[in-house]
N, C-alpha and C positions, 0 to 999 in steps of 0.2 A: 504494500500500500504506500502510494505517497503521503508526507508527511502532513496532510492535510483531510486524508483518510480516503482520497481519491483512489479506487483501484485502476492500476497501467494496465492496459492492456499490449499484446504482440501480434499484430495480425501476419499469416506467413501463407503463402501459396506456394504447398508440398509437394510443387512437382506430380510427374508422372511414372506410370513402367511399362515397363513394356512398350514403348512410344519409341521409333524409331531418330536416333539424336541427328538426322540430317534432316528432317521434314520440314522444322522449319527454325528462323533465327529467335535468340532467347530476348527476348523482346520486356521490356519496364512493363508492369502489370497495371493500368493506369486507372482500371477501373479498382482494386485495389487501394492505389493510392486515394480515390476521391472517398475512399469508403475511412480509411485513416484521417483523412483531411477534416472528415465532418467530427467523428470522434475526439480529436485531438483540441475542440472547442471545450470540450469538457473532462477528457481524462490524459493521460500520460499514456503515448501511444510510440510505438514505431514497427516499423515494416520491415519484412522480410520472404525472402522466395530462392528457395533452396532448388529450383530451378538451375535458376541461374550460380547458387553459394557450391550446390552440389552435384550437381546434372539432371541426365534422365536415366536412371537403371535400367538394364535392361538384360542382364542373367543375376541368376540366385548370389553368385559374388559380389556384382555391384550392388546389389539389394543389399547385403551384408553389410558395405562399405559405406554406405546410404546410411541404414541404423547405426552404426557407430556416429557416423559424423552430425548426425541429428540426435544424438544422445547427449555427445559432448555439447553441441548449442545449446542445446534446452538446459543443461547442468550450468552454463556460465552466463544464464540469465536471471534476470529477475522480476518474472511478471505474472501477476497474480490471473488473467485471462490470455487464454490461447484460442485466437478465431482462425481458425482454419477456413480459406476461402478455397472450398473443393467446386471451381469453374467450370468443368467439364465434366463427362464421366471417363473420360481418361484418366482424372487424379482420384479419383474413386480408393483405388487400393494406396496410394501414397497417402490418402489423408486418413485413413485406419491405423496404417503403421505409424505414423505422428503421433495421432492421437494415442495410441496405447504405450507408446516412451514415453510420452510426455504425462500421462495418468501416474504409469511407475513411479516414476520421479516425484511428483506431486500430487497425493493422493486426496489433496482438502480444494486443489486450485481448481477454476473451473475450464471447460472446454467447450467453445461451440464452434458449430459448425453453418456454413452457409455457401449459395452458389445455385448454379443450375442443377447440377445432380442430386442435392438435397430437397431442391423443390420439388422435382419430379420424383423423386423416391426418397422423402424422408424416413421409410421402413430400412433402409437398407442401411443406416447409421444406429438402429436400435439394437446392442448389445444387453446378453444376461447379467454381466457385470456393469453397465446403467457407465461405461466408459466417457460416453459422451454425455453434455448435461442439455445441451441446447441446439437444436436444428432450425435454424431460422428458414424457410420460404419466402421466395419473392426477395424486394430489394431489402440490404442487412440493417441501415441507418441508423434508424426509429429503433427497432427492435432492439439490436444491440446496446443500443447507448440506455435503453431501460432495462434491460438483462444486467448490464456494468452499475449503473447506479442503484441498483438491491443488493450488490453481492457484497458489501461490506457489512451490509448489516443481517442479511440471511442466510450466507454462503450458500454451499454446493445443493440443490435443489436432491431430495429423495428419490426422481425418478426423472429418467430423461424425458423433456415437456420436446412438444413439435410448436412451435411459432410461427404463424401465419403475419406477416408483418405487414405494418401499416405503408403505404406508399408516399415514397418522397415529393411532396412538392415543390412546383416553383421559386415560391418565396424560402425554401429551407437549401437552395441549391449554395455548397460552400464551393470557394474556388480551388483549385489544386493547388498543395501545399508542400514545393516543393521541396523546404528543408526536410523535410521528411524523410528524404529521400536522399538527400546529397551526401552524406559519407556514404550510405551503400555504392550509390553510383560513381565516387571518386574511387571506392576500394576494389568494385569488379567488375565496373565499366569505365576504365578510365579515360578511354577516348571519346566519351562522348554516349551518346545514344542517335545512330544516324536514323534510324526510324524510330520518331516519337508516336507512338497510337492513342489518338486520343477523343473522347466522350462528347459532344456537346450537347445532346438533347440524349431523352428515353420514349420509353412507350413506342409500338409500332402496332396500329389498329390491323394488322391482317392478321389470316392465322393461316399462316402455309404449310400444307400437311408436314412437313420434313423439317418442318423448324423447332426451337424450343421454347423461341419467344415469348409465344402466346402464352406461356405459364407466367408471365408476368404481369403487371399494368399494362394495359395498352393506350394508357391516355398517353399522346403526347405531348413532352414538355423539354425547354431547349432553355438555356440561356439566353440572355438576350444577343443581340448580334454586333454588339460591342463587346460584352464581357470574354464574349467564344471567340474574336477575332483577341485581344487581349491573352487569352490564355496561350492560344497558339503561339502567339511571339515569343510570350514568356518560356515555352518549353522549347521552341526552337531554336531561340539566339540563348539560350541557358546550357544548352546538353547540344551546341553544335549541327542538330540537325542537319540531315541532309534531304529527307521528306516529313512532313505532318501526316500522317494517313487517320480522315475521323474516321473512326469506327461505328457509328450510331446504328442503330437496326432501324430506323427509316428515316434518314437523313433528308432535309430539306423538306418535309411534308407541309410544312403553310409554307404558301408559296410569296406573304408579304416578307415572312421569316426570311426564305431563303434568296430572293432580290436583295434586299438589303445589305445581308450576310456579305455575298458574293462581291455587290459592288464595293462595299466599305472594303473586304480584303485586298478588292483590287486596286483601291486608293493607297492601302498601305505599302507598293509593290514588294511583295516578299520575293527572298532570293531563296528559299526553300520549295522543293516540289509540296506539292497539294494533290492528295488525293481521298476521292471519297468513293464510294456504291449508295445509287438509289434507283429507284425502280425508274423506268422508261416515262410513264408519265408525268414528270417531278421535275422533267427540264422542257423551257422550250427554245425560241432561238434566240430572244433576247437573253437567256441564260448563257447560250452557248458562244454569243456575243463576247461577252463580259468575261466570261473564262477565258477566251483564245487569248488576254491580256495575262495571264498566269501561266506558270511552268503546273499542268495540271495533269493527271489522267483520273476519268471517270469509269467507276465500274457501273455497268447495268446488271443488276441480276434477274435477267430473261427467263433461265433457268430451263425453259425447253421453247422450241419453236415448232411445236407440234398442240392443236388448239384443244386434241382429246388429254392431252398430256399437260395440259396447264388447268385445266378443268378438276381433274384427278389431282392437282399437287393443291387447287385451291386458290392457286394464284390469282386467277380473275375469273369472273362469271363470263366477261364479253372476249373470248382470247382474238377474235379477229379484231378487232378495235386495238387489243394490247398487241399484238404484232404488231398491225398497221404502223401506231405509235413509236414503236419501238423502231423500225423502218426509218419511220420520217426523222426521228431524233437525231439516230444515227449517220444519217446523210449528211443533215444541217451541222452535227459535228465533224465530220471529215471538209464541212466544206468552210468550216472555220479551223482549222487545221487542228482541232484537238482530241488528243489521242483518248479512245477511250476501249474498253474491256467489256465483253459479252461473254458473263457467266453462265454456263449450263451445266445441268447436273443429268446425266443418265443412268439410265437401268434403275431409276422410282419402280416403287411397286405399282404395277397397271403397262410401265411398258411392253413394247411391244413391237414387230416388225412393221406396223402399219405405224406408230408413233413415230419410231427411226427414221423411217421414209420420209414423213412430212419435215420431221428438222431437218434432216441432209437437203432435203429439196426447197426449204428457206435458204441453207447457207448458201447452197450452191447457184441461188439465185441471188444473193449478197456478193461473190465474190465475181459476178461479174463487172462489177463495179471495184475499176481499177483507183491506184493512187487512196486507195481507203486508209481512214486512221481509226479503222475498226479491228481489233485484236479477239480473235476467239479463245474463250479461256473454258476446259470441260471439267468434271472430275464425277465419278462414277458415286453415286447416293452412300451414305453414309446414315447408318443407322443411330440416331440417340434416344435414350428414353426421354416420356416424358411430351415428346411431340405426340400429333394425330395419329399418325401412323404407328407410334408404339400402342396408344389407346387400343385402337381398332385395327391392330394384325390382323386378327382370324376372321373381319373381314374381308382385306386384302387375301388372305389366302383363300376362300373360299368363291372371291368374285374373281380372282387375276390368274389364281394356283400361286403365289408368291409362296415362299419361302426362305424364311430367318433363320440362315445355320448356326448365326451364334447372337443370339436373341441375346445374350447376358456376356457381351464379348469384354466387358469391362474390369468381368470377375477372372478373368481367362489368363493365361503365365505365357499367352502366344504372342504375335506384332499385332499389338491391339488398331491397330489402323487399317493392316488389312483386314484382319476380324469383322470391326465394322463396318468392313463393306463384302462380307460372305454373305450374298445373296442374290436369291434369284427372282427376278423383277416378274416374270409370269411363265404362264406353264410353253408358251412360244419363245423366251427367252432362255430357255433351262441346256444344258449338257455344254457344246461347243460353243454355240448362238449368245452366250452370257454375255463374251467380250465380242459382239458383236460390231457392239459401236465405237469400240478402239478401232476396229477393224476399218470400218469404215473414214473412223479420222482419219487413220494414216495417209489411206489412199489418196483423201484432200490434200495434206501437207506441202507440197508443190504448186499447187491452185490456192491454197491461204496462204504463203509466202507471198506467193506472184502478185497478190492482190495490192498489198499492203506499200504505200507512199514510202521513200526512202528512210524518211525519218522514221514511220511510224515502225515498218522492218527496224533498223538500225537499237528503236527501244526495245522491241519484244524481244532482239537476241541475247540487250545486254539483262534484260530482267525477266523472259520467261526460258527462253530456246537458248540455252548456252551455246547447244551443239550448231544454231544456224550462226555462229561468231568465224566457221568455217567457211560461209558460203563466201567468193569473192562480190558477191554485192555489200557483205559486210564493211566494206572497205576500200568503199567508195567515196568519194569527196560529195 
């Protein structure tokens, strides 16, 4: 306790296993940070993420080496609450093993736990020895900071409580608070942070079958568009950036919000890239206007271009309208020269060879429009719990034939990424047919290069296509 009877809390993000250590870079946890930021108004806080302190294990050795080195932390600290922010269900097994060193060690102090995996399955943190005291649901804020202000005067609760938390509003939004942060980042990131990821609205009113979102609030609510233009400077001219990428789950949805946002950033001329994802209908030309003055790339997350296959993910009721859209977007950004990104996800449950057909026979009527700054970016369905689609499996399997080989691939000691996506989309996609649709990109690969404006080439090789760094157009003036 601090001397004022305040208990400190340690919030730490315990990593993952089984998580392949190339997939991607270990990146400042930022939602994290604003979750300390707000706390730190009231208690004695500080961060941590063994992530990055310790790595990602991934054999029974480094799991070994992992608990030791998470033993000795927790032994050469001293904080009366341990919140484990388990983000994923990738950190699933990494925040059990936390939590039960750190219980060892401190059998009076308390433990809670929060994140997307606990909201989706806060049964699966419920132990016979009551290990854990606290699973917050939804966002941690509210919740936590009235869990911390009881625990001095009624400590560790009799039996693990589930916490359905109140939702952060507008007026409670703190700023990011980056001393928080600055020894860790001088200690093991000392060059900076070239990709900052960062927050600046919540809530996203859809509910797309494959997502986890919708287990959240879906009101929208953002910063103002000073304070969010503000924040970004702050972390980019602080930690060196080299991009700001917002993270938001529906970025730019009021479109007074996002006019403003846009032009005020571009008044600031920042000499950092900018990049965001938001759905196709959310920009139009005067957006695309006012970006072409920014170093920017825009993701769209289209997600299929097949109209039986958007219907099935929930994406939009009207999919010819959201093509259309999507279309006309994409044009008026190539014809303001900015580069942007078309997300797709294949082999959803409900695909299908007639699904297939219709996306390859959109792109393939996209790429004949040469000099594009349109980048096709795919990646094969990924199962989480907690979305629609975990709800209503054995609908899926009974309308499509889907099939979930590793329905609980989180609990699993295998490459939990591939794991996650051991499945088969419908009883037409099953045996060879699975990678169907790799099959079919590849064939484009030559026809999506060919399409692509010098520049827009020239970006995707140095940040998606390593291997196109070989082509001699790379290397061209």
């Amino acid at each position: 306790m601090a001397k004022d009877g305040r208990p400190s809390i340690l919030i730490v993000y315990p990593s993952c296993f089984y998580y392949p250590a190339w997939m991607e870079r270990l990146d400042l946890k930022t939602s994290q940070l604003l979750l300390a930021s707000y706390l730190a108004q009231y208690f004695p806080v500080e961060y941590g993420d063994f992530e990055i302190t310790i790595g990602r294990p991934n054999t029974e050795a480094q799991i070994k080496r992992y608990k030791r080195r998470v033993q000795k932390y927790f032994a050469d600290c001293d904080f009366d609450i341990l919140a484990l922010s388990c983000w994923t269900s990738l950190s699933y097994q990494a925040t059990m093993v936390a939590a039960r060193i750190f219980r060892e060690l401190y059998p009076e102090r308390l433990i809670v736990v929060g994140g997307y995996h606990p909201t989706a399955r806060p049964e699966e943190f419920l132990t016979d020895d009551h290990c854990i005291d606290y699973i917050i649901t939804g966002e941690g804020e509210l919740a936590l900071k009235e869990i911390a202000a009881g625990f001095s005067g009624s400590g560790r609760p009799n039996e693990t409580k589930i916490v359905k938390a109140p939702t952060l509003m507008t007026e409670d939004f703190v700023r990011y608070n980056w001393s928080l942060v600055d020894g860790f980042i001088k200690e093991y990131l000392p060059s900076g942070i070239p990709n900052v990821y960062m927050y600046l609205s919540r809530g996203c009113p859809f509910g797309c079958s494959f997502c986890m979102e919708p287990l959240k609030e879906r009101l929208w609510r953002a910063y103002s568009p000073e304070a969010a233009i503000s924040e970004i400077h702050e972390a980019a001219g602080r930690y060196k950036a080299y991009a700001v990428g917002i993270s938001d789950a529906c970025f730019g949805m009021r479109p007074s919000w996002r006019k403003e946002f846009l032009k005020k950033l571009v008044d600031t001329k920042p000499e950092f890239w900018v990049v965001f994802e938001t759905r196709p209908e959310y920009l139009d030309e005067d957006d695309a206007r006012t970006i072409s003055n920014l170093k920017i790339e825009v993701q769209l997350g289209i997600e299929s271009c097949s109209p039986d296959m958007l219907r099935i993910m929930n994406k939009t009721r009207a999919p010819d309208k959201y093509l259309s859209k999507f279309r006309e977007i994409s044009h008026t950004l190539t014809e303001y020269g900015v580069l942007h990104r078309a997300n797709l996800i294949f082999n959803h449950p409900g695909e299908n060879k007639k699904t297939l057909r219709e996306t390859f026979a959109f792109i393939d009527e996209e790429l004949k429009k040469k000099e594009s700054y349109l980048i096709w970016a795919s990646h094969g369905y990924m199962h989480f719990p907690g979305c629609e689609l975990d709800t209503n499996k054995k609908y899926y399997e009974e309308k499509y034939g889907s099939r979930f080989l590793s329905a609980q691939w989180w609990r699993e000691t295998d490459d939990q990424y591939k794991s996650s996506m051991r499945f088969v989309p419908s009883t037409e996609l099953d045996g060879d047919d699975t990678d169907l649709w790799e099959r079919l990109l590849e064939e484009r690969k030559p026809e999506i290069k060919s399409a692509l404006s010098l520049e827009a080439f020239k970006f995707a090789a140095r940040k998606y296509f390593l291997d196109w760094q070989y082509d001699p157009r790379f290397k061209q003036d």
